[in-house]
PDBQT receptor file of N, H, CA, C and O in Angstrom, charges set to zero:
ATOM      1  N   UNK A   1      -3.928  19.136 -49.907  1.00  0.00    +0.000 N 
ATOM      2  CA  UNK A   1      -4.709  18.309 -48.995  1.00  0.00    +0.000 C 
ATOM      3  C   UNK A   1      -4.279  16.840 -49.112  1.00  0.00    +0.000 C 
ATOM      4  O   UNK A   1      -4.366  16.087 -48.142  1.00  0.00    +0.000 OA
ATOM      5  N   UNK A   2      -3.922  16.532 -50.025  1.00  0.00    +0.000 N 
ATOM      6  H   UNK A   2      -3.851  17.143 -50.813  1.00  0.00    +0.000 HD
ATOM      7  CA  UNK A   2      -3.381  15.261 -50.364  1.00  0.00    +0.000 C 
ATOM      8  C   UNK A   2      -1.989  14.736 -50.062  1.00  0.00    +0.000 C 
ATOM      9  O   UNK A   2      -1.637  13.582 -49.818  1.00  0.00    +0.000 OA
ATOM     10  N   UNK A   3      -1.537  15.449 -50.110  1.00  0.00    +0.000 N 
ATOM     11  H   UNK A   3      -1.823  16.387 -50.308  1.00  0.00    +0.000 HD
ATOM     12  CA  UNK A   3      -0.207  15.385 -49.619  1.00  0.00    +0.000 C 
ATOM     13  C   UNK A   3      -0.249  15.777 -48.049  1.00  0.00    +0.000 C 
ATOM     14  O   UNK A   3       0.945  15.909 -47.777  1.00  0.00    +0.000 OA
ATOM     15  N   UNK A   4      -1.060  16.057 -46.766  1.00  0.00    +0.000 N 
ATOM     16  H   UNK A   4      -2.029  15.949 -46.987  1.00  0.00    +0.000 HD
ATOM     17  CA  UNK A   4      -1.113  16.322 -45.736  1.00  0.00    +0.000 C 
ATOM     18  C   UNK A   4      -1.717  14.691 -45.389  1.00  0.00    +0.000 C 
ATOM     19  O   UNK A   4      -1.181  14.052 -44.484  1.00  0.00    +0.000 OA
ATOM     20  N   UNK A   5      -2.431  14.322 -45.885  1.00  0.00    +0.000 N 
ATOM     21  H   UNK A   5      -2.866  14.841 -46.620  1.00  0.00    +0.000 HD
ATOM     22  CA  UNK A   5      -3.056  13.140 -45.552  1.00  0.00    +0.000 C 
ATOM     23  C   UNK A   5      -2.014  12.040 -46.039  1.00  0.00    +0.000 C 
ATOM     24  O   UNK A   5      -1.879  11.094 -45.263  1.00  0.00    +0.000 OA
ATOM     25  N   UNK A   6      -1.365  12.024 -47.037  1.00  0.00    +0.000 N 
ATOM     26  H   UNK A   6      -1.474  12.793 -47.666  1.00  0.00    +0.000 HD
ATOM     27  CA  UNK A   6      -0.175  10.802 -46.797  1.00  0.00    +0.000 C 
ATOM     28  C   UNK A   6       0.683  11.121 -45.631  1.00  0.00    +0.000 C 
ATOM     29  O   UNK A   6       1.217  10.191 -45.028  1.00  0.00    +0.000 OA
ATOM     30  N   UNK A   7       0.829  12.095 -45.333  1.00  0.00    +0.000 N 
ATOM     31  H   UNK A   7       0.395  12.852 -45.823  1.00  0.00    +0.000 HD
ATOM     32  CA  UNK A   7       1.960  12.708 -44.576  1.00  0.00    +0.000 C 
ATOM     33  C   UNK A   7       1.201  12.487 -43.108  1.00  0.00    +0.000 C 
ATOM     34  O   UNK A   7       1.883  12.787 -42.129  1.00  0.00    +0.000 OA
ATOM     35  N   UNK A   8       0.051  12.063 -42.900  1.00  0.00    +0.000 N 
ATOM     36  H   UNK A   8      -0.503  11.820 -43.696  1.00  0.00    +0.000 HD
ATOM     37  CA  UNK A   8      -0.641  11.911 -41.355  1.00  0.00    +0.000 C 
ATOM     38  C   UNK A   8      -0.615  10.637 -41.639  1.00  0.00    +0.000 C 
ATOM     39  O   UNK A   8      -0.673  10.039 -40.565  1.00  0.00    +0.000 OA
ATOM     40  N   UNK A   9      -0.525   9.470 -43.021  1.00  0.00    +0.000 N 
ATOM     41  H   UNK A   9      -0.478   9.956 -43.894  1.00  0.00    +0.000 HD
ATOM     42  CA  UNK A   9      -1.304   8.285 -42.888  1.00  0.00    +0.000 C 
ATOM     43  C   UNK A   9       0.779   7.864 -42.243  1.00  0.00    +0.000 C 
ATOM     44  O   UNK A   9       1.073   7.237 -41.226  1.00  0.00    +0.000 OA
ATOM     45  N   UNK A  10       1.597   8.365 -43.078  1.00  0.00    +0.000 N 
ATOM     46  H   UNK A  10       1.358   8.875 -43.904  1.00  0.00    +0.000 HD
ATOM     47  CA  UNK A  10       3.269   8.038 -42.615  1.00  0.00    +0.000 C 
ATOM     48  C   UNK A  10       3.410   8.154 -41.392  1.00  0.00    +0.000 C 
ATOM     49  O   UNK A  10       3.987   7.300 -40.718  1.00  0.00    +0.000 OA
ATOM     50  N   UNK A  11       2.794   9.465 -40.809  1.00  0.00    +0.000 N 
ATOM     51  H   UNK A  11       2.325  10.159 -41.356  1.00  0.00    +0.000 HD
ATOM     52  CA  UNK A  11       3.201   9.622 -39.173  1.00  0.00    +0.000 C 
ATOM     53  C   UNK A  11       2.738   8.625 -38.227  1.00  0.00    +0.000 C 
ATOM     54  O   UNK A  11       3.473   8.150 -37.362  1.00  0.00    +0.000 OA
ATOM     55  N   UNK A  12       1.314   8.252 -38.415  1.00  0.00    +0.000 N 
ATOM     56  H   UNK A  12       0.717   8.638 -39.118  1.00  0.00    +0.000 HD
ATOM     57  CA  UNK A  12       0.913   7.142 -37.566  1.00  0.00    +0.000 C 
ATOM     58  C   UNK A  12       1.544   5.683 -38.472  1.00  0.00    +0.000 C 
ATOM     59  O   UNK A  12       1.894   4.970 -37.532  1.00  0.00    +0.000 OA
ATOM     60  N   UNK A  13       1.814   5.009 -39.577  1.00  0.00    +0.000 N 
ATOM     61  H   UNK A  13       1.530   5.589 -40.341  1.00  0.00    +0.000 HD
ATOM     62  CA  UNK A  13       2.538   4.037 -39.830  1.00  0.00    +0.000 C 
ATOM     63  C   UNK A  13       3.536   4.065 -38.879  1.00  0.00    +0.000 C 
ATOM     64  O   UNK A  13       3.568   3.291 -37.922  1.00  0.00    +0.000 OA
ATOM     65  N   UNK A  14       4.708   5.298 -39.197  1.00  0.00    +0.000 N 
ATOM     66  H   UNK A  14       4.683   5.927 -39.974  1.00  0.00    +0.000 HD
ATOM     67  CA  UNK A  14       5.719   5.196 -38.676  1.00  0.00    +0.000 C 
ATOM     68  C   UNK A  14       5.432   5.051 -36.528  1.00  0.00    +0.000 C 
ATOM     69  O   UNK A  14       6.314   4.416 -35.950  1.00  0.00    +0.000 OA
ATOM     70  N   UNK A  15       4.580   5.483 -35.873  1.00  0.00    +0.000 N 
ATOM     71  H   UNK A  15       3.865   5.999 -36.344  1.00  0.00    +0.000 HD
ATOM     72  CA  UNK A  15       4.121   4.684 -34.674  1.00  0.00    +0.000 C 
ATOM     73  C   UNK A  15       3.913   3.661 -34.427  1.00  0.00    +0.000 C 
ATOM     74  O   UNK A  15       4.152   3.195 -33.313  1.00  0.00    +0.000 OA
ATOM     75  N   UNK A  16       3.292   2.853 -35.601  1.00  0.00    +0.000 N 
ATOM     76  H   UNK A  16       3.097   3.232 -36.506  1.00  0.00    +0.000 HD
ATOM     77  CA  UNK A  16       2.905   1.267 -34.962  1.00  0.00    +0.000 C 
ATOM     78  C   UNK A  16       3.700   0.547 -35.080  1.00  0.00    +0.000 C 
ATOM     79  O   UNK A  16       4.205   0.432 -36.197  1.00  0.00    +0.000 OA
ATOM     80  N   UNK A  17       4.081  -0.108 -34.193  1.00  0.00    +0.000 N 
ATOM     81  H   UNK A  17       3.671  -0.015 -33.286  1.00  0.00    +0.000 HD
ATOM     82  CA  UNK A  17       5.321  -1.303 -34.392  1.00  0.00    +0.000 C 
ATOM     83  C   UNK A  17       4.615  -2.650 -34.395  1.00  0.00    +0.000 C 
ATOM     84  O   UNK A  17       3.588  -2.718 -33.721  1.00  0.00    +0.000 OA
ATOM     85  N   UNK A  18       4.901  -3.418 -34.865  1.00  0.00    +0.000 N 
ATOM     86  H   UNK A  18       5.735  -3.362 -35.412  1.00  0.00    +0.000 HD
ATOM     87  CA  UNK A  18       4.296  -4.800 -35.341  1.00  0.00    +0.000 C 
ATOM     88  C   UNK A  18       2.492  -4.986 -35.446  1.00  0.00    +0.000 C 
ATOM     89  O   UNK A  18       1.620  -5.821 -35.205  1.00  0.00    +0.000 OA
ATOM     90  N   UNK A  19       2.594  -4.098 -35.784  1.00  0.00    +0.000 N 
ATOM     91  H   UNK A  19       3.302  -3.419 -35.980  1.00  0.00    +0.000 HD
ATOM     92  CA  UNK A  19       0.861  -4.038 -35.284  1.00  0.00    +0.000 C 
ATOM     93  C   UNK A  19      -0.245  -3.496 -34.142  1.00  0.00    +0.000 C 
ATOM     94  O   UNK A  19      -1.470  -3.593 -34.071  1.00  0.00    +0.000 OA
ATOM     95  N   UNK A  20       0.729  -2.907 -33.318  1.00  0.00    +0.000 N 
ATOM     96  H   UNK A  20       1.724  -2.828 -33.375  1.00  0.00    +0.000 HD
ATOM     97  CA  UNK A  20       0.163  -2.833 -32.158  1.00  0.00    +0.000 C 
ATOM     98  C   UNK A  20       0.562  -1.208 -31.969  1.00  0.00    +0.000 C 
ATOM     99  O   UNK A  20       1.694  -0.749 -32.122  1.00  0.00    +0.000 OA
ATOM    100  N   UNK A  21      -0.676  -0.430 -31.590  1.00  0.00    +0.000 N 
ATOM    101  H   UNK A  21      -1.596  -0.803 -31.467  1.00  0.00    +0.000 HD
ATOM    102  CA  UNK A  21      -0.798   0.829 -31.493  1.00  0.00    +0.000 C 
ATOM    103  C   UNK A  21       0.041   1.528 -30.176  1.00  0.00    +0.000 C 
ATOM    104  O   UNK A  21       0.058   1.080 -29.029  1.00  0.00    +0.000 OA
ATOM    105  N   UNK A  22       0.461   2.274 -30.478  1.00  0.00    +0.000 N 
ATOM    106  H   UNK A  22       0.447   2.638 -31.410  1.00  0.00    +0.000 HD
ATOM    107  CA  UNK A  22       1.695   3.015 -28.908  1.00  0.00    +0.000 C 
ATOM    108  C   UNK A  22       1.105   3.399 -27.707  1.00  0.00    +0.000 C 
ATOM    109  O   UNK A  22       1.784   3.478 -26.683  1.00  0.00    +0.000 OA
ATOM    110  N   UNK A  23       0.155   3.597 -27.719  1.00  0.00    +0.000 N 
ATOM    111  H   UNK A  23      -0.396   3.533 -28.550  1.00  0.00    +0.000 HD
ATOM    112  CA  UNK A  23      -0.773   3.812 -26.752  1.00  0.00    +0.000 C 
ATOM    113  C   UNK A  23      -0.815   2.471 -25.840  1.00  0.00    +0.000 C 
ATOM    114  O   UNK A  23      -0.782   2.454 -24.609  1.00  0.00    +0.000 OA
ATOM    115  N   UNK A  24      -0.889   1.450 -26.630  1.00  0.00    +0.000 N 
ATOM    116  H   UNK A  24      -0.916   1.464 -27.630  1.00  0.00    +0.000 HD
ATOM    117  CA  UNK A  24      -0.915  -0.139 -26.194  1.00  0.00    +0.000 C 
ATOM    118  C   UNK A  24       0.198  -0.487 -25.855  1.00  0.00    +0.000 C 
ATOM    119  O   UNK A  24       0.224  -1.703 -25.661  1.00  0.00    +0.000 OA
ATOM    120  N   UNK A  25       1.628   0.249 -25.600  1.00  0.00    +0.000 N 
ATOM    121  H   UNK A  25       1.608   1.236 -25.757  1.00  0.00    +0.000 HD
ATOM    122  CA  UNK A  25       2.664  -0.451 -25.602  1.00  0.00    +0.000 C 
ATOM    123  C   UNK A  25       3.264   0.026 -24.362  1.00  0.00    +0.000 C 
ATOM    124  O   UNK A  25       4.489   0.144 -24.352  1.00  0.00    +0.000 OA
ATOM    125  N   UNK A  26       2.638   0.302 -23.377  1.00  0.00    +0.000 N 
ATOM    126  H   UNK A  26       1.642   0.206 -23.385  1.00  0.00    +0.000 HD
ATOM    127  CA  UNK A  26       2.767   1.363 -21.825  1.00  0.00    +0.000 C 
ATOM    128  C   UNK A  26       3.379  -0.117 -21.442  1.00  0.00    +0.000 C 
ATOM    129  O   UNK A  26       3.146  -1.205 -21.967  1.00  0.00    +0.000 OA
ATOM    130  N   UNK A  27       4.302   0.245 -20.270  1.00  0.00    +0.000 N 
ATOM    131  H   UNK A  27       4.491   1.129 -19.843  1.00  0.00    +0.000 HD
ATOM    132  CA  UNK A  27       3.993  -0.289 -19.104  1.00  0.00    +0.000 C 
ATOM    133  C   UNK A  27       3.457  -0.826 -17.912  1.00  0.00    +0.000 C 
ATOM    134  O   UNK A  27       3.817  -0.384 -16.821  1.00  0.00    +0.000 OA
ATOM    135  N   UNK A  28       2.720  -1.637 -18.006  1.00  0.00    +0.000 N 
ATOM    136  H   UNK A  28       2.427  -1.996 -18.892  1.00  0.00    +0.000 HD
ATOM    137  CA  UNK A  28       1.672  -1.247 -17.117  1.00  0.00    +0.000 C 
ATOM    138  C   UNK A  28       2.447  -2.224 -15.689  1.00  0.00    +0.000 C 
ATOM    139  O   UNK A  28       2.983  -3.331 -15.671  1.00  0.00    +0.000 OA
ATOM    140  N   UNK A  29       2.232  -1.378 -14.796  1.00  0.00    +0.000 N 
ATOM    141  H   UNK A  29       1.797  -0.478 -14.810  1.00  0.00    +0.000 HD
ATOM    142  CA  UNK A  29       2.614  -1.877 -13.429  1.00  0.00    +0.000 C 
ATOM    143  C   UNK A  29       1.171  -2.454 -13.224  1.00  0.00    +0.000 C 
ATOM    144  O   UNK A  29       0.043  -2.157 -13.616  1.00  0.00    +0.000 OA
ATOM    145  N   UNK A  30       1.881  -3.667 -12.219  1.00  0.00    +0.000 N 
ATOM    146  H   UNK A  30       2.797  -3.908 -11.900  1.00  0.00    +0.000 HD
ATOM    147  CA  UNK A  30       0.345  -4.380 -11.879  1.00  0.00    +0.000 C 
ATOM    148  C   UNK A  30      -0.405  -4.002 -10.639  1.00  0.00    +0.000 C 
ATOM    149  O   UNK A  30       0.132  -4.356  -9.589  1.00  0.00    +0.000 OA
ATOM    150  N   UNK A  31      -1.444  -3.409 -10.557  1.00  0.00    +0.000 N 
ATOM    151  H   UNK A  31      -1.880  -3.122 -11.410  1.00  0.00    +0.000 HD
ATOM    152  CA  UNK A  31      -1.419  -2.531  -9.007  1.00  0.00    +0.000 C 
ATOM    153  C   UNK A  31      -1.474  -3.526  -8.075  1.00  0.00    +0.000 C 
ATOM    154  O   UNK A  31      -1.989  -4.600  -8.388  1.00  0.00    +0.000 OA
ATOM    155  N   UNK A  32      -0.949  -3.318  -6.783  1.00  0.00    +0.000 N 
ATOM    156  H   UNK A  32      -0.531  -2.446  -6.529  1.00  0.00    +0.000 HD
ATOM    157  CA  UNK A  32      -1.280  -3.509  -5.577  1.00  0.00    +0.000 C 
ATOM    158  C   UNK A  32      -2.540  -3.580  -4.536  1.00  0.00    +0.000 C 
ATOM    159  O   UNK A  32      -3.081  -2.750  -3.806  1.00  0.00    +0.000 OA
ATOM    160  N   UNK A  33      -2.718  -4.756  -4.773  1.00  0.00    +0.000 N 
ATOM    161  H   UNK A  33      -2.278  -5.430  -5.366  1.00  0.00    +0.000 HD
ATOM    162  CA  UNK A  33      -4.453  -4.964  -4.331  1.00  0.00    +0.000 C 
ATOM    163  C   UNK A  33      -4.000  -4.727  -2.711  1.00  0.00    +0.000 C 
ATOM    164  O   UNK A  33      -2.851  -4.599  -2.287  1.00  0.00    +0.000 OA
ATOM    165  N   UNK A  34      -5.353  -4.707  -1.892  1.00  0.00    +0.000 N 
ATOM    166  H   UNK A  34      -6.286  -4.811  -2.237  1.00  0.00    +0.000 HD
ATOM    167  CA  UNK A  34      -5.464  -4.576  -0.664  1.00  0.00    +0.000 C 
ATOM    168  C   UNK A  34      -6.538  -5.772   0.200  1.00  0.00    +0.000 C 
ATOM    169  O   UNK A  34      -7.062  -5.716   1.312  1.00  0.00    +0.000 OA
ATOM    170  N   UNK A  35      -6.578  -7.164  -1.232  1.00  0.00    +0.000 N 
ATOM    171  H   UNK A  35      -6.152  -7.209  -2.136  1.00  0.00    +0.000 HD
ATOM    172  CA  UNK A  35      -6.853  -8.071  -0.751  1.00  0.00    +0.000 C 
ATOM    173  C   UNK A  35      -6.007  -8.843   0.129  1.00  0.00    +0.000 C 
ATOM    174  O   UNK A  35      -4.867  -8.395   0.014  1.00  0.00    +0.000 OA
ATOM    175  N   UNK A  36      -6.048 -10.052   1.175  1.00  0.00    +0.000 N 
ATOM    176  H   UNK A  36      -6.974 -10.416   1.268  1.00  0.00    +0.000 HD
ATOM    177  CA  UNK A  36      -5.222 -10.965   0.900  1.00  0.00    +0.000 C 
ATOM    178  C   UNK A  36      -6.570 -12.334   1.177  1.00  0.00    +0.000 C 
ATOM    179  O   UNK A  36      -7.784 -12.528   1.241  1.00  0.00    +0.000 OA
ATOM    180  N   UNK A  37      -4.959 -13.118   1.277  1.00  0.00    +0.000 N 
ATOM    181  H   UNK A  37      -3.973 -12.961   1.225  1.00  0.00    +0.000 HD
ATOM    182  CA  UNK A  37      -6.353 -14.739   1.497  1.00  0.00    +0.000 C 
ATOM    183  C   UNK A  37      -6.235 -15.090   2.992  1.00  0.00    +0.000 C 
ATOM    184  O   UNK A  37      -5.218 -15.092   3.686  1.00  0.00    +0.000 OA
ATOM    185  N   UNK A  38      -7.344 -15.348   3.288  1.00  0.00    +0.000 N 
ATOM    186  H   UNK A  38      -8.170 -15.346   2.724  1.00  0.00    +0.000 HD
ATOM    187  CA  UNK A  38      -7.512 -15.966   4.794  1.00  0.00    +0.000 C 
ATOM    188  C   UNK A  38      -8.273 -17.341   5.161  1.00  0.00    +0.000 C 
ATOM    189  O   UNK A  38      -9.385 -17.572   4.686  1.00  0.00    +0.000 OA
ATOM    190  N   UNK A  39      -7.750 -18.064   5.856  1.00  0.00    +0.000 N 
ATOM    191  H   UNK A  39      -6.847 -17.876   6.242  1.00  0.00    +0.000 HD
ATOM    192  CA  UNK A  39      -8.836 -19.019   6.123  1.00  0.00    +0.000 C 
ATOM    193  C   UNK A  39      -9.743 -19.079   7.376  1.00  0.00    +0.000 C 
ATOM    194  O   UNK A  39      -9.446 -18.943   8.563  1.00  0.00    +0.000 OA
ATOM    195  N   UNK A  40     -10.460 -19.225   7.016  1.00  0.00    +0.000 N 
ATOM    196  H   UNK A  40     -10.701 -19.336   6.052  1.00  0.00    +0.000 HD
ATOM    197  CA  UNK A  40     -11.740 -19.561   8.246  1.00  0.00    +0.000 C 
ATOM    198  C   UNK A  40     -11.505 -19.621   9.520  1.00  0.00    +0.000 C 
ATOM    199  O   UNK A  40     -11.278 -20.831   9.559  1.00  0.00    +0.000 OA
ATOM    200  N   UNK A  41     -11.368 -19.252  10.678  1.00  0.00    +0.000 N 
ATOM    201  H   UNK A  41     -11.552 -18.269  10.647  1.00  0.00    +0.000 HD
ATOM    202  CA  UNK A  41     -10.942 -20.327  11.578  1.00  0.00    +0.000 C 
ATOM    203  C   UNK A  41     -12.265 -21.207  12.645  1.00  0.00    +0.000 C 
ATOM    204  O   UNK A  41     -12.317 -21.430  13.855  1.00  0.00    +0.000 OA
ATOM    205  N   UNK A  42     -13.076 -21.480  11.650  1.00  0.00    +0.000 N 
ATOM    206  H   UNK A  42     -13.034 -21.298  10.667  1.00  0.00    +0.000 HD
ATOM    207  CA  UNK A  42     -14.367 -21.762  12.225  1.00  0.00    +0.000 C 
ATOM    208  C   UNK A  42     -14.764 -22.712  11.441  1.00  0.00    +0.000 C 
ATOM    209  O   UNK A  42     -15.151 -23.797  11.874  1.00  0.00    +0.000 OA
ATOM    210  N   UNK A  43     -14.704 -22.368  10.027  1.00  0.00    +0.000 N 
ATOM    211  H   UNK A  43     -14.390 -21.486   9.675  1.00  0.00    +0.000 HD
ATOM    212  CA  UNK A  43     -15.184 -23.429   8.859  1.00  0.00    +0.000 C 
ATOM    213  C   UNK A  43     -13.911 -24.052   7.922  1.00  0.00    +0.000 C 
ATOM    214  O   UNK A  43     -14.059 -24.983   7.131  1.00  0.00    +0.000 OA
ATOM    215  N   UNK A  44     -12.772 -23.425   8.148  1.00  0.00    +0.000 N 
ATOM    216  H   UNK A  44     -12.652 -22.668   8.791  1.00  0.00    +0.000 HD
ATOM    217  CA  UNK A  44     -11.728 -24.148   7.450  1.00  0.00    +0.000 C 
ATOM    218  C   UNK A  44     -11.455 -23.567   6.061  1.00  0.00    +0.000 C 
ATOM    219  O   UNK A  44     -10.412 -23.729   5.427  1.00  0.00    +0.000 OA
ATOM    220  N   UNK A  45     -13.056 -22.526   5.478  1.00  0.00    +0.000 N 
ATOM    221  H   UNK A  45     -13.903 -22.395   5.993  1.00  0.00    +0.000 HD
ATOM    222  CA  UNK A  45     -12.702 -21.864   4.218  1.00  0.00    +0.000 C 
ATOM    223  C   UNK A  45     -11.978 -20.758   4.206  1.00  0.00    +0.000 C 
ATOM    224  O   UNK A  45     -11.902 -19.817   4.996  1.00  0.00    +0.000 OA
ATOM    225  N   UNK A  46     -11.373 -21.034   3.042  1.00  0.00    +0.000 N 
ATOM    226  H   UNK A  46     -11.435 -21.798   2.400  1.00  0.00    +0.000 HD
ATOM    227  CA  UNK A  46     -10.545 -20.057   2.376  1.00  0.00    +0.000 C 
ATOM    228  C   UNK A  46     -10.767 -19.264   1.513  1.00  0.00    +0.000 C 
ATOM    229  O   UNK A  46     -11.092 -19.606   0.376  1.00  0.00    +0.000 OA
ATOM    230  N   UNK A  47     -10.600 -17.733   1.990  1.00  0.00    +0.000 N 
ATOM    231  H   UNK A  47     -10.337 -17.455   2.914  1.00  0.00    +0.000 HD
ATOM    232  CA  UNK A  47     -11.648 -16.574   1.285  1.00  0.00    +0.000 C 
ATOM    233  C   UNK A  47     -10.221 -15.243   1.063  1.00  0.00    +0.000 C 
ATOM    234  O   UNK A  47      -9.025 -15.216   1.354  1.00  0.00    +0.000 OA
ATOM    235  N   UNK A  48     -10.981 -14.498   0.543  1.00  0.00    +0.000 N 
ATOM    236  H   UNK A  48     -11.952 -14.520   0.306  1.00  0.00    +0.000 HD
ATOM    237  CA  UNK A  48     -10.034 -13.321   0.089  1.00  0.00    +0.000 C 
ATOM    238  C   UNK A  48     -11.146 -11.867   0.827  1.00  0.00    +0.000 C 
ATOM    239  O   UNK A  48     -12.299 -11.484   0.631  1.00  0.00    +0.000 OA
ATOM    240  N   UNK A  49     -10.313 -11.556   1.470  1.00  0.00    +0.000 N 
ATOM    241  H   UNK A  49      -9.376 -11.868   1.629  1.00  0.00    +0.000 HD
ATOM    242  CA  UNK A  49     -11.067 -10.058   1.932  1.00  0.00    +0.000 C 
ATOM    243  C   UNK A  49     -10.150  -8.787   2.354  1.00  0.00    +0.000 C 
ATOM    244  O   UNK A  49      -8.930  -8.933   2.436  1.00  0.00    +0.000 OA
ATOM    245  N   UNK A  50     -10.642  -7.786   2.567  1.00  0.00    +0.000 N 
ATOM    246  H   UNK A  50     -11.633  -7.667   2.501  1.00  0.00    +0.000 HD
ATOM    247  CA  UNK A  50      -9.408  -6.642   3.073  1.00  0.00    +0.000 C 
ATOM    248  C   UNK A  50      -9.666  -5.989   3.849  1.00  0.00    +0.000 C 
ATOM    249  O   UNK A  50      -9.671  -4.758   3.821  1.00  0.00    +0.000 OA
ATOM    250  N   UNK A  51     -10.051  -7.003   5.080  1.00  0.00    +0.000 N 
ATOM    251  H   UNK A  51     -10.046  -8.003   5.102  1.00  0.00    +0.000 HD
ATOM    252  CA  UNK A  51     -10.674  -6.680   6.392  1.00  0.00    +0.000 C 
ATOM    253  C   UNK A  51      -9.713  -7.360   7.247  1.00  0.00    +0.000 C 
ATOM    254  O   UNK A  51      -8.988  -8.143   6.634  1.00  0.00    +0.000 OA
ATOM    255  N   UNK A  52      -9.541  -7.282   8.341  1.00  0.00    +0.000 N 
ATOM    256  H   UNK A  52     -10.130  -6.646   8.839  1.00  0.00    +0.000 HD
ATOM    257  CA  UNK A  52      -8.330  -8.133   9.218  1.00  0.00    +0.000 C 
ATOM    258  C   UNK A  52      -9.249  -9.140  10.195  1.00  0.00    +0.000 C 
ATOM    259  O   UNK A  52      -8.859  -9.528  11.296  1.00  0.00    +0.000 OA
ATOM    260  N   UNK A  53     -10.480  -9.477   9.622  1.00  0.00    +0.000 N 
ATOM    261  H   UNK A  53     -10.796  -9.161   8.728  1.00  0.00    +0.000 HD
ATOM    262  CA  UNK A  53     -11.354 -10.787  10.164  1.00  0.00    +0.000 C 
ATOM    263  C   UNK A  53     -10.589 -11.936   9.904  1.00  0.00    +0.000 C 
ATOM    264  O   UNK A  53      -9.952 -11.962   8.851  1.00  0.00    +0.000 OA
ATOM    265  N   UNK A  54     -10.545 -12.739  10.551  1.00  0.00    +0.000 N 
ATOM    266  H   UNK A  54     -11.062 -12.718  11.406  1.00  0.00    +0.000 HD
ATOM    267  CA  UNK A  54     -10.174 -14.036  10.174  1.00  0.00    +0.000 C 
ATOM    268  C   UNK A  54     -11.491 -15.285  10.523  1.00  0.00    +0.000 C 
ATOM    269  O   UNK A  54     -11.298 -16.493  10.656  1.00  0.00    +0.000 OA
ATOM    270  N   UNK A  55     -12.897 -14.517  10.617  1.00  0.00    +0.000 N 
ATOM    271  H   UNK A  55     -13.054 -13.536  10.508  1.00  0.00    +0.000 HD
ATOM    272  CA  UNK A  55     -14.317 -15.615  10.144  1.00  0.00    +0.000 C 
ATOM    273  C   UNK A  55     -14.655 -14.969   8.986  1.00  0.00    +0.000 C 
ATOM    274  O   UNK A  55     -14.428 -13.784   8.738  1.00  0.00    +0.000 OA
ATOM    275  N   UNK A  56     -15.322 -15.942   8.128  1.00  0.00    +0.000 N 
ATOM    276  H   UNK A  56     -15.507 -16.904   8.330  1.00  0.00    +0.000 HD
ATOM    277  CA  UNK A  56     -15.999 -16.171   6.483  1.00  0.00    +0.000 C 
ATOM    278  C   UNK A  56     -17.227 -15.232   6.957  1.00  0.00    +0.000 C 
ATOM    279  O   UNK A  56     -17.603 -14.899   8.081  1.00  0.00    +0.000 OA
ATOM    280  N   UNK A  57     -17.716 -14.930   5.634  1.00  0.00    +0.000 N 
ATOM    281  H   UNK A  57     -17.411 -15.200   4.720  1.00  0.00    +0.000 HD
ATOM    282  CA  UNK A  57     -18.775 -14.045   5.960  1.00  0.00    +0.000 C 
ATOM    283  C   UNK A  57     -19.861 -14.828   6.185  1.00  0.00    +0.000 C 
ATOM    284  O   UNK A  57     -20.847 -14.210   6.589  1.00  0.00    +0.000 OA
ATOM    285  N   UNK A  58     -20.003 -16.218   6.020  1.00  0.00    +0.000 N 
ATOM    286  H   UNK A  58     -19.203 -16.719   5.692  1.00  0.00    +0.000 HD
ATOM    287  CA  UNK A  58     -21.112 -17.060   6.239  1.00  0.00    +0.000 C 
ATOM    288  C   UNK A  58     -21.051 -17.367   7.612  1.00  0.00    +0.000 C 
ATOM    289  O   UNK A  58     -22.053 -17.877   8.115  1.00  0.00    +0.000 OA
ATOM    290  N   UNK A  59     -19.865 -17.109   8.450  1.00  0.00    +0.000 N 
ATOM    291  H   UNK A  59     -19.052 -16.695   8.041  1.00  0.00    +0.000 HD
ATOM    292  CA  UNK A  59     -20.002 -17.874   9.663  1.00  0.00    +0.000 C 
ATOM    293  C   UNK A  59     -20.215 -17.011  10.536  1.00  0.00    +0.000 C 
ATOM    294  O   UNK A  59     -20.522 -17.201  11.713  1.00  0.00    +0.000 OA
ATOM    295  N   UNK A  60     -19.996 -15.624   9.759  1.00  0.00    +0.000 N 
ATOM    296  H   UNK A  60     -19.747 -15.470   8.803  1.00  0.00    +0.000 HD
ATOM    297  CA  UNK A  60     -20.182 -13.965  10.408  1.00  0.00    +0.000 C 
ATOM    298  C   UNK A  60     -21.733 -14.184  10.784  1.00  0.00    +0.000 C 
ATOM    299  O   UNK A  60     -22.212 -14.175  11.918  1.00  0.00    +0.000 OA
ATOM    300  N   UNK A  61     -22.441 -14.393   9.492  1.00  0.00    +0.000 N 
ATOM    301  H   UNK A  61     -22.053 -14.400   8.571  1.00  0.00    +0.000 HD
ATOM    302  CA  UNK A  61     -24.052 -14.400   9.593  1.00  0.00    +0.000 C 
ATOM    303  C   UNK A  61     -24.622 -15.571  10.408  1.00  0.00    +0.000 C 
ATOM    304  O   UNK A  61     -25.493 -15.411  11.264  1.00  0.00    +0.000 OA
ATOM    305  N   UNK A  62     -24.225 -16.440  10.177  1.00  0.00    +0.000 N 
ATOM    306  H   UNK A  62     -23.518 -16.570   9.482  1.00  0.00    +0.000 HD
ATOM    307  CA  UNK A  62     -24.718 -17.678  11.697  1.00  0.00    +0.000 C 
ATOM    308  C   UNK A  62     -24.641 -17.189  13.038  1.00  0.00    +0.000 C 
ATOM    309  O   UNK A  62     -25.539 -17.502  13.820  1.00  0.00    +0.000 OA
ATOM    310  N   UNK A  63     -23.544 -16.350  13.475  1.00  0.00    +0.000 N 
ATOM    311  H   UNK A  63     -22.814 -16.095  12.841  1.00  0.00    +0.000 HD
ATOM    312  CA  UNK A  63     -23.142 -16.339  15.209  1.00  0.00    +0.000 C 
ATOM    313  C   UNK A  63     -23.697 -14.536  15.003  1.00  0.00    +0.000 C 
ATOM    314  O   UNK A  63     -23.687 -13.773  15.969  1.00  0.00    +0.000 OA
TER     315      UNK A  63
């Protein structure tokens, strides 16, 4: 039993590289949002939405 447990504590040593667990060491692609930015064309603000409006939602609720 003792010798299985150095032999599991070596297997995961031998995984971590500088400290940092392999699981942590992915690739991560950065996803592709389906925001973009738009500005106002009523109030001049500049907002982020993923709707193809080009009025703010404040100027939506006034008119």
């Amino acid at each position: 039993m003792l010798n299985e447990d150095k032999a599991f504590e070596q297997k995961i040593k031998g995984q971590m590289t500088n400290g940092t667990c392999p699981c942590q060491m992915t690739d991560l692609n950065p996803q592709k949002t389906s925001l973009h930015t738009v500005t106002c064309r009523v109030c001049g603000k500049t907002f982020k939405t993923n709707s193809q409006d080009d009025i703010c939602f404040s100027c939506k609720k006034k008119s």
